[in-house]
C-alpha positions in Angstrom: 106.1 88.6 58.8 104.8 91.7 59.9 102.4 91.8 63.1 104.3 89.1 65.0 105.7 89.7 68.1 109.7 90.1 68.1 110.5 88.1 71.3 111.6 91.7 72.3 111.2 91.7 76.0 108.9 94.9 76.9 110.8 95.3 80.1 114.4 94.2 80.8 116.4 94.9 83.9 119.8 93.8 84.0 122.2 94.1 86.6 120.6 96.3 88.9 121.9 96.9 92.1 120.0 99.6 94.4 121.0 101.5 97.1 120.2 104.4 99.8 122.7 106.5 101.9 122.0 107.0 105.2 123.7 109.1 107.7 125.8 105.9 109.1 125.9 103.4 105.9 125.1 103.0 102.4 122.2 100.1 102.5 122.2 97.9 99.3 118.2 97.2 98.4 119.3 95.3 95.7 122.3 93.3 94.2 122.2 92.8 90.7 119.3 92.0 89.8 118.3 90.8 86.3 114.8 89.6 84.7 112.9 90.2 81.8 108.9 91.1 81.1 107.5 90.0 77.5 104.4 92.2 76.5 101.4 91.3 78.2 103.0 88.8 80.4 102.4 89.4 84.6 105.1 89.1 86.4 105.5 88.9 90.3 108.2 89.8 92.6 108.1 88.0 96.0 110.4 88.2 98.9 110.1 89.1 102.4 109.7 92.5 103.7 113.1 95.1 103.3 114.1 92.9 100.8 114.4 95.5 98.1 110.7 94.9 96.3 109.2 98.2 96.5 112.5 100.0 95.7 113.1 98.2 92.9 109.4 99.3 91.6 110.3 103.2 92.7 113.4 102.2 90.1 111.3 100.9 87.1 109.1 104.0 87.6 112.1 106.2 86.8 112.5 107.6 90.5 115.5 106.4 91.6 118.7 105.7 89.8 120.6 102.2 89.6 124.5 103.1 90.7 125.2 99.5 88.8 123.2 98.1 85.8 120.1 99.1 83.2 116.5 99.2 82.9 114.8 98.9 79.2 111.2 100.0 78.6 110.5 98.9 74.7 114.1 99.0 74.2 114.6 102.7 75.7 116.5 103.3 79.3 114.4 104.2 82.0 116.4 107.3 83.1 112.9 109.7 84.8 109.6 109.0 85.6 107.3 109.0 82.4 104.2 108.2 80.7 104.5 104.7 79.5 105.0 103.7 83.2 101.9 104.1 85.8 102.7 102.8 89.2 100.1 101.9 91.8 102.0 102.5 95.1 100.6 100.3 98.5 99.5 103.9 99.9 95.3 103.9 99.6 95.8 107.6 100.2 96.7 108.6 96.8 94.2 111.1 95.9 93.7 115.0 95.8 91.3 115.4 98.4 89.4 118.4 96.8 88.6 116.1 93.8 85.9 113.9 93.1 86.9 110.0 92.3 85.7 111.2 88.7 88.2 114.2 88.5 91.1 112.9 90.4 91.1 110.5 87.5 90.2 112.9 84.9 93.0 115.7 86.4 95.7 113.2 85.8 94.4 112.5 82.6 94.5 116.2 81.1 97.1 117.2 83.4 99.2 114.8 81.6 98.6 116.4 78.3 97.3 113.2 77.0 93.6 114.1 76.4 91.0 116.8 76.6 88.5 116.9 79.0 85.8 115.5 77.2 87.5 112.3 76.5 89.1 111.8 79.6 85.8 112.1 81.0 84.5 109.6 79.3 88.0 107.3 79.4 87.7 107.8 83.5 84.3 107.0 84.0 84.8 103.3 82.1 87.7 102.7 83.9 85.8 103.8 87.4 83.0 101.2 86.1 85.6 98.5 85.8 86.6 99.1 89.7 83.1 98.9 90.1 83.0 102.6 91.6 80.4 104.2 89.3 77.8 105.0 92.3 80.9 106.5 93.8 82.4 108.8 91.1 80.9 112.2 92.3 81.9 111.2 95.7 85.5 112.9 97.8 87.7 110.7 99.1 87.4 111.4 102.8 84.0 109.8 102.1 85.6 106.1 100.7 86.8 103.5 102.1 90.5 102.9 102.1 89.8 99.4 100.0 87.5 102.0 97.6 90.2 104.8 97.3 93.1 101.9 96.2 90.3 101.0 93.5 89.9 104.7 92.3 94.1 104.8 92.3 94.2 101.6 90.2 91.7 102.8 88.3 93.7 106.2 87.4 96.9 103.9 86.5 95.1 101.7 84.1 93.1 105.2 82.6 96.8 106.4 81.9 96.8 103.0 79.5 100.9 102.9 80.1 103.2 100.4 78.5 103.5 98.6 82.2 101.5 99.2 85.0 103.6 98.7 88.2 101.5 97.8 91.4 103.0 97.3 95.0 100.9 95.7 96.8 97.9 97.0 95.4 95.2 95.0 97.3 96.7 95.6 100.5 93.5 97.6 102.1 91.2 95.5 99.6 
């Protein structure tokens, strides 16, 4: 029937081992890891700190390379950084600070090539409104919070509307 979901899983890592090189030693961050993410499902990676959690969400983003395994995004390898993929890092200081909350959003909006002004206007100030920022969106950021700034990054992510919207530790200064 047409309409109904495929059972396809929208993300699907398999395999995927992670490392860095360091002057002394190669550190493994991960060892082959493997899950899947159905559309719309939230899914949640615990584990204590340096175990590999934050570099395996750099991965999914497209900014590092597996040296073992695959990532899938709708079926396609993640091989770069890319639209479909927003990622919310656990930084509050993620914003130009010669833009407004309004135009940081809207910059990466049009920057992007996905809109023109106008609409990402319009598409940033809803999404400010759902972070409940709107008294805030003329504001700079050296004048917020570090709790309001991570609401003005989320808010950017989510105006992108990517196919997965990867968050570490986004409420960490909420």
């Amino acid at each position: 029937m047409s309409g109904e979901s495929t059972n396809e899983p929208l993300l699907a890592v398999r395999g995927v081992t992670l490392q860095y090189r360091t002057e002394r030693e190669i550190v493994t961050a991960t060892h082959r890891v493997s899950f899947e993410v159905l559309e719309a499902d939230r899914y949640v990676v615990l584990g204590p700190s340096g175990c590999g959690k934050s570099t395996l969400l750099k991965a999914i983003g497209g900014y590092l390379t597996p040296v073992e395994g695959e990532m899938l995004l709708a079926g396609k390898r993640i091989a770069a950084p890319g639209p479909d993929r927003a990622l919310v890092f656990q930084e509050f200081d993620q914003l130009l600070p010669w833009k407004t909350v309004r135009d940081n959003i809207v910059f990466a909006l049009t920057a992007s090539g996905a809109l023109r002004r106008a609409a990402a206007v319009e598409r940033a100030m809803h999404f400010i409104a759902k972070v409940g920022l709107e008294r805030f969106a003329h504001s700079y950021p050296h004048t917020l919070s570090g709790g309001m700034k991570q609401r003005v990054a989320i808010a950017r992510a989510m105006a992108a509307e990517p196919k997965i919207l990867l968050m570490d530790e986004p409420f960490a200064a909420l």
